[in-house]
C-alpha positions, 0 to 999 in steps of 0.5 A: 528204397529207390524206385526200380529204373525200369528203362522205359521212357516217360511216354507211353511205350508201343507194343512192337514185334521183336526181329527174329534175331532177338526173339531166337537169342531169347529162347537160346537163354532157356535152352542153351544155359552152357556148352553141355545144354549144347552137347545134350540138345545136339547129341539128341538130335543124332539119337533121334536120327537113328544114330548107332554111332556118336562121336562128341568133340569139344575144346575149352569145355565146349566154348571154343568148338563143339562138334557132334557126329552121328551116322543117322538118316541125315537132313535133306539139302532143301530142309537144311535152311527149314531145320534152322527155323523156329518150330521146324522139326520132324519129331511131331506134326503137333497135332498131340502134345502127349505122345512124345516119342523122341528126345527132342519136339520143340524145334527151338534147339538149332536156330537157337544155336545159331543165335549165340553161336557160329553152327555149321550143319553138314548132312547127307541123306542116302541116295543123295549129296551131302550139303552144308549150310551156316548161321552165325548169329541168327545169319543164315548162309546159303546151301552149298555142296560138301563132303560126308559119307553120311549122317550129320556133323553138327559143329558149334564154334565161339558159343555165346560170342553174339552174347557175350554177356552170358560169357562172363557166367562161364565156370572154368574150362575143366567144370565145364568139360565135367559138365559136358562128360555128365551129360553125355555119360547119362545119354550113354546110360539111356542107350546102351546099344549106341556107341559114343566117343567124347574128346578133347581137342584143347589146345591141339592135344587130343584126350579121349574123355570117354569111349562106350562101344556098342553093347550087344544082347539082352536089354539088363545085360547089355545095361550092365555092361555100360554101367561097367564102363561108365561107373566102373565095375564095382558099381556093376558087381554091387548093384541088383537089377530092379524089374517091377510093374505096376498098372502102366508104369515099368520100372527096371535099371539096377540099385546099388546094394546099401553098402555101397553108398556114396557120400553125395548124390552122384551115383544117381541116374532116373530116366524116363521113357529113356530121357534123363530127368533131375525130378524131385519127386523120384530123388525123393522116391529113391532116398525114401526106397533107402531109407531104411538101410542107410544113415542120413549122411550117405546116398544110394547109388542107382540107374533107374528107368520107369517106362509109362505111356507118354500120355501119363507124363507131360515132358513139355514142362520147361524148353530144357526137358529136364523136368517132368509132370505125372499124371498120377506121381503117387503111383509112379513114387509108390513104384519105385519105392517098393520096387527097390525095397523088394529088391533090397530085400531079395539081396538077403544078407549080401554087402558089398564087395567092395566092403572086402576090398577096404578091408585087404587095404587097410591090411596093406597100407595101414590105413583105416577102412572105410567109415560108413557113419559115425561109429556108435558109442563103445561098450565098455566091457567091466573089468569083472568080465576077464576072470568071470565065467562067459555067461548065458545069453538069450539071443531069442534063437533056437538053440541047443542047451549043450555047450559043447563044441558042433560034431566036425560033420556039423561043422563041414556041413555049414562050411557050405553055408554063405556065412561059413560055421563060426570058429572063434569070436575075437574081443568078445565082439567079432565072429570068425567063421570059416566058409569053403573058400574063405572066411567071414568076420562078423561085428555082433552087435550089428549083425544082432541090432539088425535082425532085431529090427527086422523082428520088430518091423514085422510085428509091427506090421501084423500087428499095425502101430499102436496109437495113443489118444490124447485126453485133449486133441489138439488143435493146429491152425493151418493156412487153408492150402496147408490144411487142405494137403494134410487131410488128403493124406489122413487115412495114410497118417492114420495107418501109421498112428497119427488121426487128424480131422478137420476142426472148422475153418483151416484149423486141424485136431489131431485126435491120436499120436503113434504110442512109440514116440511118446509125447509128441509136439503135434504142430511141429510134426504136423508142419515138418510132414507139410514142409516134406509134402511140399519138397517132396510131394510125399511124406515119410518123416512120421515113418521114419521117426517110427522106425528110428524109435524101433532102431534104438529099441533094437540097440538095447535089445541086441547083444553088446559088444563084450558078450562071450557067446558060445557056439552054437549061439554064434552059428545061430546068428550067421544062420538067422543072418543068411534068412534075414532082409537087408542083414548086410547091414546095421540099422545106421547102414554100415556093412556087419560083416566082412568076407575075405576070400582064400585067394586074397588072404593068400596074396597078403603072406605072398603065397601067391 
């Protein structure tokens, strides 16, 4: 391999103090990496200043121009060459690192703008005039007077242009415009009670690209009507608000019910203290919060925001902000997860509506529904079946010994009910029921595997999971940092059926294994629960292979697809259904039922 020319000349090199100029094109490589960085950091700044009132416009995806205009407190005439100096800010006076209370503290955004690109700040506090002042390429102009009603209009023009290297990494104007929409769309989330406007001026057409007005009333309210805005109403009728505290930490948003997953990750917004944040900890927190409800090819949908003491998190960790450190991450992980599980749980056997809505349009197009995973292997019903009696089936319900047909009474009084009275079960598979003011289709496998489940997780957290100890433990050398990670945890691995202790130097015995699983690979499993921790910074790869066994368990202990039930076995199962968490679903996260209202049936004969 050739040595690295490293461009340093033979002699010995002096140490010498970078001009200004280059040390603010340096800093703009970490704060500004493309024109939605720009828009986040100048968007900020006008959220900071009190803005109610922000308006974005951008052409060619921010290269060409971006301009944003707020009516916040504005900058004085005198501070304007101060604001475009490294480390000048009004957020903090620096004397607490910790309390962070606003979006941005570093003082590196706008002098770092004007390293790369032509800025213009014009500013106009009140009960004084508006002043304008310029910097193109580190090059500071002098103040002079303008015209402004108030507020600020930052305008950034030819970004990169003193860089022109870093144009070369641009992606296509239309990626990022898209940058550019997601960006202020997550600003938008984090303050519902600012309005924001974002237009393209490309090429002298104007497109208004996104408009949220202000929103007004209480805080969930006026959360879920943004939501409506930016999402679409169907993210807003499907989604469950999420209210939990534990200690100092507050976790509130909404949580998608999980039939209304996404085949990728795009529905997914965490806030923090109202700052947008990619944190891999609480992706990971809220993929396991799902985990039990949907299959691995879908991702949940949710805004999230947690509310702590800045004191408890450490947003100084990159010049983006993107990035977060908690002082203690297992309780704020700890928080989410079972906060969206508790709120899952309280969504009962509810889906989502839009389940209902795939189904009228399958019905007018012919197209097949939505597929929420790989369908599971058909049952094949004997041949035997079509001239033999239905049999009697043990569903584990309480159920009357008659079969006969429910009193017309009885009937009308579950009517009422949410899932209806049943009233037919078609190709031995698919419950008809007849609710007040529609109807309700019911796969019984599904809607049976999962009630199952239900049963099974809790017995099985009355009872704990039943571990099998192994004749001879063995023995999994570890690196000593890996060893280290595994024996912090080992009293939670042991609540689960799984016992390590330390076996001498960085070397691990696991004693005992989860008697569901069977027999186990230790080492493997020991080094997928290390490869989680260290992605994830928690595990749930021993509890998801648990309740993966309990699933199947389920599988051959519900009723199969096939199976005539009578009457009251199929009003059983609605009505177990109606009491039951998360029935809205099977064990893989399709819907198990549909429910099709009155007035939309009727628009299907053209009876309305």
């Amino acid at each position: 391999m050739p040595p690295l020319d490293r461009n340093i000349s033979a002699e010995r090199p002096h140490i010498r103090q970078l001009d200004e100029a280059a040390i603010n094109r340096i800093a703009a490589g970490e704060v500004v990496e493309r024109p939605a960085s720009a828009v986040k950091e100048l968007a900020e700044n006008a959220l900071d200043a009190g803005a109610g009132r922000v308006e974005i416009t951008i052409a060619d995806g921010g290269k060409s121009l971006i301009r944003v205009t707020d009516d916040g407190w504005g900058i004085a005439a005198d501070e304007l060459p101060l604001a475009l100096s490294r480390h000048a800010t009004s957020k903090i006076d620096g004397t607490d690192l910790l309390n962070i209370q606003s979006f941005g503290f570093r003082g590196e955004a706008l002098p770092s703008l004007g390293a790369v690109g032509r800025l213009r700040l014009t500013s106009r506090v009140a009960g004084a005039d508006a002043a304008e002042i310029l910097v193109e390429g580190s090059r500071l102009g002098p103040v002079r007077p303008a015209a402004l009603n108030r507020g600020t209009v930052a305008e950034l023009r030819d970004l990169f242009y003193a860089t022109p290297a870093r144009l070369k990494f641009m992606r296509t104007d239309r990626a990022e415009t898209q940058a550019v929409t997601d960006v202020v769309r997550r600003l938008a989330m984090a303050e519902p009670f600012v309005s924001f406007t974002l237009t393209d001026v490309t090429g002298g057409d104007t497109k208004v690209l996104l408009r949220a007005d202000a929103e007004q009333g209480e805080l969930f309210d006026a959360l879920k009507a943004r939501l409506a805005v930016l999402l679409g109403r169907d993210f807003a009728d499907n989604a469950l608000p999420v209210e939990a505290t534990r200690d100092e930490v507050r976790l509130t948003g909404y949580a998608a019910l999980p039939t209304y997953s996404r085949g990728a990750a795009v529905e997914q917004f965490i806030f923090v203290n109202g700052r947008p944040v990619r944190d891999k900890l609480l992706l990971g927190a809220l993929r396991a919060a799902y985990m039990d409800v949907l299959s691995r090819d879908r991702h949940p949908a949710a805004v999230l925001f947690l509310t702590l003491p800045p004191e408890l998190v450490d947003v100084n960790v990159h010049p983006a902000k993107s990035e977060v450190r908690f002082r203690d991450p297992g309780l704020v992980r700890g928080l989410l997860v079972t906060g969206i599980r508790h709120v899952l749980a309280q969504g009962g056997h509810r889906a989502s509506s839009t389940v209902a809505d795939a189904t009228l349009g399958a019905f007018r197009s012919g197209d097949a529904p939505r597929i929420y995973q790989a369908q599971p292997q058909a049952f094949a019903r004997p041949s035997a079946w079509a001239a033999a009696p239905a049999p009697v089936l043990d569903m584990g319900f309480a159920e009357a010994s008659a079969r006969v047909e429910p009193a017309p009474e009885v009937l009308q009084e579950a009517e009422g009910l949410p899932l209806g009275a049943a009233r037919a079960q078609l190709h031995e598979n698919y419950i008809i029921a007849q609710t007040e003011n529609g109807m309700v289709i019911v796969d019984q496998h599904a809607a049976h595997e999962r009630l199952v489940y239900e049963r099974l997780k809790r017995q099985m957290a009355a009872n704990g999971v039943p571990s099998q100890a192994l004749l001879i433990p063995e023995i999994v050398d570890l690196s000593s940092g890996d060893a280290a990670r595994l024996l912090e945890i080992a009293d939670e691995l042991a609540g689960i059926g799984l016992v390590i202790e330390p076996f001498g130097g960085a070397a691990v015995a696991i004693r005992e294994t989860p008697a569901v699983l069977g027999e186990v690979d230790g080492a493997a499993l020991l080094r997928d629960i290390l490869d989680e921790l260290a992605d994830q910074g928690a595990s749930t790869l021993l509890k998801a292979r648990i309740d993966a066994i309990l699933s199947r368990m389920a599988c051959h202990g519900s009723v199969r697809s096939g199976r005539r039930l009578r009457a009251e076995e199929m009003n059983a199962l609605l009505r177990e259904m109606e009491a039951t968490p998360n029935s809205g679903q099977c064990n893989h996260g399709r819907p198990t039922y549909v429910e099709l209202r009155l007035a939309d049936i009727e628009r299907l004969f053209g009876r309305r």
